[in-house]
C-alpha positions, 0 to 999 in steps of 0.5 A, a space after each residue: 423411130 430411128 436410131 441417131 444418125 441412122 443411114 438406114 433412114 436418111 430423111 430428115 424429118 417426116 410428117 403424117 397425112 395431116 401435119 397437126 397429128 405428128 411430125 418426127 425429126 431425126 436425131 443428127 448431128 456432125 459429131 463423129 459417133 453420135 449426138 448430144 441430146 438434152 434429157 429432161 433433167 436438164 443434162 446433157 449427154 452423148 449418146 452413141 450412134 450404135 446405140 440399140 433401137 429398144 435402148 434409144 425409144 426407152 430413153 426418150 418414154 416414161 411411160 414403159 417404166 424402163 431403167 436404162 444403164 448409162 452403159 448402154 447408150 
């Protein structure tokens, strides 16, 4: 939805009409430049706040089949 700590959006968290269809929550965090995310594998990484839109939505699919760089986030 937004990239980690995104000023452009500031909101929290936000909901559907109906609660039980989806709930999205903003990556934040007060590290400086980004934010430690926990990927499936069991890693932890720091990604960048400036990190692209299309490169952070494909961290967090499986589905598009995407190989992301390390370089990249």
């Amino acid at each position: 939805m937004v990239t980690p700590n995104s000023r452009q959006n500031p909101w929290g968290a936000c909901a559907s009409a109906n609660l039980v269809d989806s709930v999205f929550t903003k990556a934040s965090s007060n590290h400086p430049g980004g934010v430690n995310v926990l990927l499936t594998d069991g890693s932890v990484r720091f990604v960048k706040d400036s990190i692209s839109l299309t490169t952070w939505q494909a961290l967090g699919s499986m589905a598009g089949g995407e190989v992301v760089s390390s370089d990249s986030y």
